[in-house]
N, C-alpha and C positions, 0 to 999 in steps of 0.2 A: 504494500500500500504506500502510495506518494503523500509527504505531507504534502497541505494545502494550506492557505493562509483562509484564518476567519475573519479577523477583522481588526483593521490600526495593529494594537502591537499583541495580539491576540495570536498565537500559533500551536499548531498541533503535529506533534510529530511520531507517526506510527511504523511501526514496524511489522511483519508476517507475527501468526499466531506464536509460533514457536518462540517470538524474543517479543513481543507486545509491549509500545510506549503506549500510554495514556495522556490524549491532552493535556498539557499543563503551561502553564502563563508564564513569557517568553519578556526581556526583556526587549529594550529600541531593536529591529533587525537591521542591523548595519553593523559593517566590518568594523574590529577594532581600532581604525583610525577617527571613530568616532565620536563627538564630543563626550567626555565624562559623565555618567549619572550617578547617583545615589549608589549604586550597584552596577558591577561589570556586566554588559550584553550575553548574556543566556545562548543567544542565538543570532546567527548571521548567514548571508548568504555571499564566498567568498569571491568579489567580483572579479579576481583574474581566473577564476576556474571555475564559477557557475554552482560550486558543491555548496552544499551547507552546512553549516558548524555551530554543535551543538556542546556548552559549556555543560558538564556534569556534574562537577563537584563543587558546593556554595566558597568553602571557605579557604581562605586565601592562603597557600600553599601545601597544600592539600595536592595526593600525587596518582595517580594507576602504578600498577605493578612495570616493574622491569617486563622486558620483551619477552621469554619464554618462560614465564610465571604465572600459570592459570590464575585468572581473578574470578572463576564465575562459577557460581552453584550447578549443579547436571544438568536440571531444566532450563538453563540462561535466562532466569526471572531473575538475578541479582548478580552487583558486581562488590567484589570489597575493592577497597581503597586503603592510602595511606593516611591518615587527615597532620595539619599541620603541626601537630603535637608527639609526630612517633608513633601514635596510637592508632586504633583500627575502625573506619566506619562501615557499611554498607549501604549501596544503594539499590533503589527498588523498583528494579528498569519497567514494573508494570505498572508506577504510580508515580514515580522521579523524585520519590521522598527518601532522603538521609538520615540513617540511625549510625548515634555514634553506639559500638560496640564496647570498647574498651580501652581505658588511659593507655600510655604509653609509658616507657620505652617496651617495644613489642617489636620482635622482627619477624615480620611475616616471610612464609616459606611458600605453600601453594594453598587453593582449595580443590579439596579431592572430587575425584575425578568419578568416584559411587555418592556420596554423600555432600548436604549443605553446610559442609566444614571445612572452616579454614584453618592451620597448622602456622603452630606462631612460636617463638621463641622468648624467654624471657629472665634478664639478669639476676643475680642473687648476691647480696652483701659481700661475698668473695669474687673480685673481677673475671679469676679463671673458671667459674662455673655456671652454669646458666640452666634452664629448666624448660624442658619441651611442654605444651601446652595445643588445646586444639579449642576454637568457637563456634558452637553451629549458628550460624549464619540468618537462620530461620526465627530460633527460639532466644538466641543471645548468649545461649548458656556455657560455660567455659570449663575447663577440666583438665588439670594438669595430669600429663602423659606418664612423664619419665621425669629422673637428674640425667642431668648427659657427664658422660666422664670430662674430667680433667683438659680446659681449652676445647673441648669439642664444640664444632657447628654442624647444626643440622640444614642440609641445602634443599632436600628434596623429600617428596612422599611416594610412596610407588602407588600402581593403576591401581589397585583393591585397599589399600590403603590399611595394610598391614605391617609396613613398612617403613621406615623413614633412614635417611642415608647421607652422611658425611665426614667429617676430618677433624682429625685433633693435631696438633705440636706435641709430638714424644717428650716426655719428662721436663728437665728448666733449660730445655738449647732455646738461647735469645733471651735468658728473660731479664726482662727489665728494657728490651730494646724496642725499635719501632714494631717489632712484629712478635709480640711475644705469646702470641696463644689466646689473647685475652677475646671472648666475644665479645665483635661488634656489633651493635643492636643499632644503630641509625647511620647511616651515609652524612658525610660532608655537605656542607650548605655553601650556596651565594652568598646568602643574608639569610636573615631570618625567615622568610618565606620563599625562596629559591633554591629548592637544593640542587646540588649540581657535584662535579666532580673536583678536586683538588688540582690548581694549577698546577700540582709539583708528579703528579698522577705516574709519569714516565721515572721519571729519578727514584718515586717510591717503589715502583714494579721490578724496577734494574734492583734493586737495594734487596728486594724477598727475594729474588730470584738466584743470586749471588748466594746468599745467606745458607743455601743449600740445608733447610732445618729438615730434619726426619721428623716424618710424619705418616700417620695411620687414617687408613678410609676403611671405613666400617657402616655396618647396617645397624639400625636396633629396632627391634621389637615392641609393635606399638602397645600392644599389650601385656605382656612381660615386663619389660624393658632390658630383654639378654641382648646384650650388645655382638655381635659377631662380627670380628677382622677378615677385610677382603685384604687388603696389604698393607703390612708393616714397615718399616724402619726405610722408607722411600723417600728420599731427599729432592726429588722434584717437585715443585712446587702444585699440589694436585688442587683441583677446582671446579666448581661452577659444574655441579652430582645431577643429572637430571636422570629420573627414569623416564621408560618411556609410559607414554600413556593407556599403553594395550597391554603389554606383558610386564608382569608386575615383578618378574624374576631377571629384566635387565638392565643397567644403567649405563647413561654415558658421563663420562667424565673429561677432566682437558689438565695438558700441563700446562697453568698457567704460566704469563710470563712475556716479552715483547714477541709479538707472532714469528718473526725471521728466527727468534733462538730457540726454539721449542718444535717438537710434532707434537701438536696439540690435542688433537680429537680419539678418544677410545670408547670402546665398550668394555664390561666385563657384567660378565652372572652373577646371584649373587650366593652362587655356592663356588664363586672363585675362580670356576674356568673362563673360558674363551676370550683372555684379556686380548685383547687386539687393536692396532690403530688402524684408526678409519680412513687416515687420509696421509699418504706420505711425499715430503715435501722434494720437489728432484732440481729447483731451480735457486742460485744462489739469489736470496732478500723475496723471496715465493712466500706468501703467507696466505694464511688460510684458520678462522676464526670465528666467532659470533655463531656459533652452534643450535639446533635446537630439532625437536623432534617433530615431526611430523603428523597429524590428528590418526594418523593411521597408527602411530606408535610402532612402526617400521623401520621409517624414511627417515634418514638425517641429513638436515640442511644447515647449508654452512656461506660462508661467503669465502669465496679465493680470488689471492690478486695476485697478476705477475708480472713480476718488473720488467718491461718494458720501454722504448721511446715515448709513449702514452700508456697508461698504466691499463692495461687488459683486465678486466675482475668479470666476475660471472656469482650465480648462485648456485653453488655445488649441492647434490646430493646424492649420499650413497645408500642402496638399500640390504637392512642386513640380514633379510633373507635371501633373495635373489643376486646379491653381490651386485647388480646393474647401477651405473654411475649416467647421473645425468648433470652438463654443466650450460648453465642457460647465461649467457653473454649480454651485458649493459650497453645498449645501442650508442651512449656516448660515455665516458668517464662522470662526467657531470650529473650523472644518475644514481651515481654509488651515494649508500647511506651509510651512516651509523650503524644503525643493525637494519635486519630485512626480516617479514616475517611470511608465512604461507595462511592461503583461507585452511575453512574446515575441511572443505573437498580439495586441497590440494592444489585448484587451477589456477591460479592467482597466486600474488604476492603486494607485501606494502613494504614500504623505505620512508624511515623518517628524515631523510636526505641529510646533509654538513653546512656547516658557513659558509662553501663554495657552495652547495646547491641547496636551500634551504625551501626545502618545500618536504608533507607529506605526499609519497607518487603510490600510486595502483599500477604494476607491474605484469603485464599480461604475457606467457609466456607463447614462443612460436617454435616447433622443436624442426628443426634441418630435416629435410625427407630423406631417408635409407635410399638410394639406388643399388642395391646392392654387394656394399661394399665388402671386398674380404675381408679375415680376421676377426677373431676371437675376442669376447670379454674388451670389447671396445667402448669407449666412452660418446652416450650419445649428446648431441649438439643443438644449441636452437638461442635462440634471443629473445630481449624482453622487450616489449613493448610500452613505453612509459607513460601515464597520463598524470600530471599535477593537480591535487584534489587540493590544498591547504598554501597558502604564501607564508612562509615561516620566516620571513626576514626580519622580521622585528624580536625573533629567538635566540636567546643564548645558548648558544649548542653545547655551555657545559655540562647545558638539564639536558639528559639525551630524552628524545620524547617518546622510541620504546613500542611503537606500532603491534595492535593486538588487536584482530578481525573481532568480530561479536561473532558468538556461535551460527547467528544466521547469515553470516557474512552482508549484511544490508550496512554496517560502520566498520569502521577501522577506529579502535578508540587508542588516545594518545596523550602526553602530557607535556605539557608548555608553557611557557612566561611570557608567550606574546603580550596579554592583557598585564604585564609587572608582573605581578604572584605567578607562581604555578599556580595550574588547578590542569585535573582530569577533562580530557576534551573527547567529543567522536565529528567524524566527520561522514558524511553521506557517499557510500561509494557510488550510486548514480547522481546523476546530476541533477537538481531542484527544478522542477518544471516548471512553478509558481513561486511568487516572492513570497 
């Protein structure tokens, strides 16, 4: 269903059965170069791309999850959020009402993938321990899981949601230094209502990575809470645990680190076999990064770039049952984002674009036709097709803004400081027919 405007600043904007908006009262519709009101515009129609953009979160800095970090309940009737405080609200895509959940500091992990809970983290009077915790989303109600050992962070929940899976700092190596084990419960800020990343981001990454500290990645038991080691005494810097979202017995993981010094992308079971990299690198300063699963819980997508007289990048993916590799090619450089994300069915993609190209884009892909070609286990080819849905020039790209389809793929929802503050935004993947 298309919105339609009702009347002056009156607007409704719906969505198909399966993610249903309910009308609700829109502030002036004009782009945010608009004069100032009481309150930042709700809603706009963005006049270099025709799309429309809808402000979701009231309060000002207030954020959406990272890009491959489920925010939505099974049924896609709700999204959690971050709110300005560290702490956790939801919203109620079938009424567009915000309930705050719960104070902060809270670090939110995913909402699972069976049930309306979301998996949250949360510090304890001792900095190197912290305490797993889960909220149903629904009812408000909150429930502490486990203690997590010693520096441990928990990154991810598996598909059945039996599971939860990540890393500790072995014993006191580093402590007391910049990296010392300690959980981090909140991301670095602009200001007070802008979070963003740390100018000094790269010198800090060079600095863990160096640092070469053994560390253990482990599963634990959401009901139990028996912790089981998948690898010990591992001096790479391990990171960023995602299961997939179909098979609840695998995870991927990356060494993090600056993409040229690292093969970054693995899988492994979680009874410890099949450790394997997903992607290996053959080209000197070849990197390849920004990982995430695919709604099949199959497919892993990745972004690769290679050094080049113009920098070649594509959206890689490998699938790990069929082992078939597909790399879909950026019609110009100027296309590449930040991170890149895939719809629910897979056909499509979104990019929250960079300082050099600062737009959210809708990525269509076009794959090279076979003629026949010989050879084995070859990788197949094709290009994207760009369209700009958002002008993000007025954004500080040190908020990255994290592109995340809605389960009915009708938005791409995103988070921004075009308007000053962050706040959670979506944009309309087709184009507004009416103002």
């Amino acid at each position: 269903m298309n919105p339609k405007a009702l009347s002056g600043l009156l607007c409704s904007v719906a969505l198909s059965a399966a993610f249903l908006f309910v009308p609700f009262v829109l502030a002036a519709d004009a782009p945010p170069s608009a004069p100032a009101a009481t309150e930042p515009p709700t809603s706009w129609i963005d006049p270099d791309t025709g799309h429309r953009v809808i402000r979701l979160t009231r309060e000002p800095g207030s954020d959406s999850f990272y890009f491959n970090y489920n925010p939505f309940t099974p049924d896609g009737k709700k999204m959690a959020f971050i709110d300005a405080h560290g702490g956790i609200g939801v919203l109620d895509l079938t009424t567009m009402l915000e309930k705050h959940l719960l104070d902060g500091p809270a670090r939110t992990i995913i909402v699972g993938h069976r049930t309306p809970t979301l998996y949250y983290t949360k510090p304890t009077d001792d900095p190197y321990f912290s305490t797993l915790w889960s909220v149903n989303l629904d009812t408000g109600e909150t429930k502490k899981l486990s203690d997590l050992p010693r520096r441990a962070q928990i990154m991810t929940i598996n598909a059945d949601e039996t599971l939860g899976a990540g890393v500790y700092i072995e014993g006191d190596a580093n402590a007391g230094g910049a990296y010392d084990g300690t959980p981090q419960q909140a991301a670095s800020r602009l200001s007070a209502t802008n979070m963003g990343e740390p100018a000094n981001k790269g010198q800090l990454m060079a600095q863990r990575l160096a640092a070469k500290l053994p560390v253990t990645m482990f599963t634990i038991n959401l009901k139990s809470g028996e912790v089981k080691k998948l690898l010990e005494h591992n001096t790479n810097w391990l990171n960023h645990l995602q299961f997939s979202p179909a098979d609840p017995a695998l995870l991927m993981y990356c060494h993090e680190g600056a993409w040229q010094q690292v093969d970054r992308i693995w899988c492994i079971r979680t009874d410890g076999t099949q450790n394997q990299l997903v992607h290996q690198r053959q080209l000197e300063m070849e990197i390849a990064g920004h990982e995430w699963w695919g709604a099949d819980g199959k497919t892993i997508f990745y972004q690769l770039h290679y050094p080049t007289g113009g920098q070649v990048s594509y959206i890689a993916s490998y699938n790990v049952e069929t082992k078939a590799r597909v790399w879909l090619q950026y019609n110009e450089p100027e296309q590449n984002s930040i991170h890149d994300n895939s719809s629910p069915d897979g056909t499509v993609f979104a990019g929250d674009g960079s300082a050099r190209a600062p737009w959210i884009f809708l990525f269509r892909p076009r794959l090279v036709p076979n003629r026949g070609t010989l050879g084995e286990n070859l990788i197949k080819t094709g290009y994207l097709i760009s369209e700009p849905l958002v002008n993000m020039s007025k954004h500080n790209y040190r908020l990255e803004p994290n592109p995340i389809f809605t389960p009915d793929m009708k938005y791409i929802i995103f988070r921004s400081n075009i308007l000053g503050p962050d706040y959670a935004f979506a944009v309309e993947v087709e184009k507004a027919k009416t103002p």
